[in-house]
N, C-alpha and C positions, 0 to 999 in steps of 0.2 A: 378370581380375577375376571373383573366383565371387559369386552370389546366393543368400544362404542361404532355402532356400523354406519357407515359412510353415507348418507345420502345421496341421491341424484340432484338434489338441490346442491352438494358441496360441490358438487361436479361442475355443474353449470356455472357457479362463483367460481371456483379456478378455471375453465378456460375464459372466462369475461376478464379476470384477472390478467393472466398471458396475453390475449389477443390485445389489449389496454397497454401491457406494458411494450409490445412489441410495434404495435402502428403507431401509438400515440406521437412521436415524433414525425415517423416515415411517411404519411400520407394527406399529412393533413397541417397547417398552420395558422393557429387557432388564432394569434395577435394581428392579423392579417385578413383574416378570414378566408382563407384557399383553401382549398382541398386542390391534392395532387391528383391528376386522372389517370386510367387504364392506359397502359399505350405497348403495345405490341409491334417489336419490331423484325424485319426480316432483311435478308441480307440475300444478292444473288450475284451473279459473275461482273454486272453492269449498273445493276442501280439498288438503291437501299429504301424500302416499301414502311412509313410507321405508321400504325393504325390506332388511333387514339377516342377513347370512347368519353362522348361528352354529351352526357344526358342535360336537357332541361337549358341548350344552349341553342341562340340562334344564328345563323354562319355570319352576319352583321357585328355578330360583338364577337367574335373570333380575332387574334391577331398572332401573325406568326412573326418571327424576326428568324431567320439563318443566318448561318457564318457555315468555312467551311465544314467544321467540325461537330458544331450545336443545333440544335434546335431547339427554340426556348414557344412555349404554348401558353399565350393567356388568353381567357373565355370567361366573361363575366353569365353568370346565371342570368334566365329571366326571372327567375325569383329568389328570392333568400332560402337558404336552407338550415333546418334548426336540428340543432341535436338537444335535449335535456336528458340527465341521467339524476334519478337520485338513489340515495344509498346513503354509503356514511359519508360520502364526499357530494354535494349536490354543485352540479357545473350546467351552464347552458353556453353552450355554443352556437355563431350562427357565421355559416356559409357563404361568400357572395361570388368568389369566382375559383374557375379550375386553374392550376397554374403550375408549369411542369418546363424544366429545362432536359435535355435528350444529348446525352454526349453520344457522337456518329460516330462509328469503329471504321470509316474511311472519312477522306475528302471526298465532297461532292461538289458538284457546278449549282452555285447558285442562281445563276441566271436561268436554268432549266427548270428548275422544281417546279411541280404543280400540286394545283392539294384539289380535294374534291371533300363535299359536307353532306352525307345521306344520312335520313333514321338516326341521327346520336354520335354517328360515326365519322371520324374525320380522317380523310386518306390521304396520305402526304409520300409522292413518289419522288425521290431522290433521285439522278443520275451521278455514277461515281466519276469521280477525275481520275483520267489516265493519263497516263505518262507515253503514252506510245506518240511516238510522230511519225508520220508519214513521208516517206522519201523516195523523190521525183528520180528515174532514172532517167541516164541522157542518152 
């Protein structure tokens, strides 16, 4: 009985395979051309910090929209970006903007928000909505 031994090559074919089946929807929408960006978010006692990474944009074609709950990101590229793959399925995909909706785990004041656009990086500082009022004694 022989065992045929496994290559680093098969290796390589299943996790392209995995990574494929697992993003191929989540990150990217190819009939559209988006790709969905990086966005890292943080949560503290008083405001809510998302930090979203948008390589190959310039703060001009940035647009935010808020609500109190969303935050939705569209960022057109200054250039196209291509993907080609061949193998036994040959695809070319091409890229034109980032585009990314952010459901907020609080209400925030949208009248406050400020966003800031360094290096790739886009800093989006939330302040949350509270409920507290203040009251006048006499």
């Amino acid at each position: 009985m022989s065992r045929r031994r496994k290559s680093v090559i098969d290796d390589f074919y299943a996790i392209d395979r995995a990574f494929e089946e697992t993003f191929e929807h989540a990150m990217w929408d190819i009939s559209r051309g988006r790709l969905e960006p990086l966005a890292y978010l943080t949560e503290s006692e008083d405001k809510i910090t998302v930090s979203v990474d948008l390589p190959f944009v310039k703060k001009n074609d940035i647009t935010l929209n808020l609500t109190e709950d969303t935050l939705e990101i569209d960022a057109n590229l200054r250039r196209c970006l291509r993907f080609e793959k061949w193998g036994t399925i040959q695809r070319r995909c091409e890229f034109k903007s980032f585009y990314r909706v952010i459901r907020l785990p609080s209400k925030v004041v949208t009248e406050e928000a400020k966003a800031r656009f360094e290096g790739g990086i886009l800093t989006i500082e939330l302040p949350k909505r509270t409920k507290q009022y203040r009251i006048e004694i006499e």
